[in-house]
N, C-alpha and C positions, 0 to 999 in steps of 0.2 A: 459462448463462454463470457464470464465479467471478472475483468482482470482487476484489484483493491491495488493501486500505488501508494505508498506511504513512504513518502522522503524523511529524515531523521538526523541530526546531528546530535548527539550527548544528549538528547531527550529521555530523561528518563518514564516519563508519563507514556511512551510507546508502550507501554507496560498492558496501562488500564486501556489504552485504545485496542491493543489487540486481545485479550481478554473480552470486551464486549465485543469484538469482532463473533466472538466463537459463539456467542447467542443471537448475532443477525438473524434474521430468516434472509434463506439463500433460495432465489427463485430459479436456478439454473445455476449449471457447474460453475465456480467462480474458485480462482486463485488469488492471493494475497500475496504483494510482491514489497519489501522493505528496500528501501536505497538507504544504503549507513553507511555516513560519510564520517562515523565517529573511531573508525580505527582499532577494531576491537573493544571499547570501552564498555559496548552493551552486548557483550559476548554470554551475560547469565542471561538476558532477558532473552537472547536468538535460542537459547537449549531450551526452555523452555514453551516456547515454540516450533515443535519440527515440522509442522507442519505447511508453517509460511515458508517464502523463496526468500532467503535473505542474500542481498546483493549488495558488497561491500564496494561503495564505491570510493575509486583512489582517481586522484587527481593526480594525471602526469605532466602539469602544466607548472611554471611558478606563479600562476594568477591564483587568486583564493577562491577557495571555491563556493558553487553557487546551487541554491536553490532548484533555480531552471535547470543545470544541468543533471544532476541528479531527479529531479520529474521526465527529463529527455531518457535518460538511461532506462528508467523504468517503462515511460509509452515503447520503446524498443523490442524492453525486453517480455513486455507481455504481451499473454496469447489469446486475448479475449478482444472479441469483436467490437466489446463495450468495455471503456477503460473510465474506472472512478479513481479521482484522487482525494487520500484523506490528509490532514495536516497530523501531527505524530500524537499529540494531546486531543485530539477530537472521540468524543463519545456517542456515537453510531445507537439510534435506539434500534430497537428489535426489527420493526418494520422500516425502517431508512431505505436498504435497497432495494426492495420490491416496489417503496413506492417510487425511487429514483426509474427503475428500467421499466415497471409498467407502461408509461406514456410512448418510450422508445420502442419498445416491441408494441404494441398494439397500432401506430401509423408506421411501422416495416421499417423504420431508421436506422440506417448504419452509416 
């Protein structure tokens, strides 16, 4: 399985990233997992999507919060042997992941 992370704060461009997500070609079961550290803010953009994991990340720290940790949350929380991360505005052409896991799966890498 290939786990997609996509960290997010108040980005609204998650929009078109996940939209071309839905024309990738998928070489194997693959989940699509959101860290939104926006607080609800992109709550039309997550209905729109049911099909991705959206994980609302909350900080219970008084440090502000970070990048890293919301990419820590998602390597956790996904279930794929192969974990890609995308930034929230990135635009995925059709063949991206196949040619990303090709070279991993053909020398047996995990």
């Amino acid at each position: 399985m290939i786990s997609i992370v996509i960290a997010v704060k108040d980005d609204q461009r998650i929009a078109h990233t996940l939209k071309y997500l839905e024309h990738v070609i998928k070489p194997e079961n693959t989940e699509v997992l959101v860290i939104d550290a926006s607080e609800g803010r992109l709550d039309t953009i997550k209905k729109q999507y049911p099909n991705v994991i959206w994980i609302n990340y909350l900080n219970k720290t008084t440090k502000k919060r970070t990048f890293v940790e919301q990419i820590n949350l998602g390597s956790r929380k996904a279930k794929g042997d192969i974990i890609v991360y995308l930034d929230a505005d990135c635009i995925p052409t059709k063949n991206w992941l196949t040619n990303i896991i090709k070279p991993i799966r053909q020398e047996n890498e995990k």
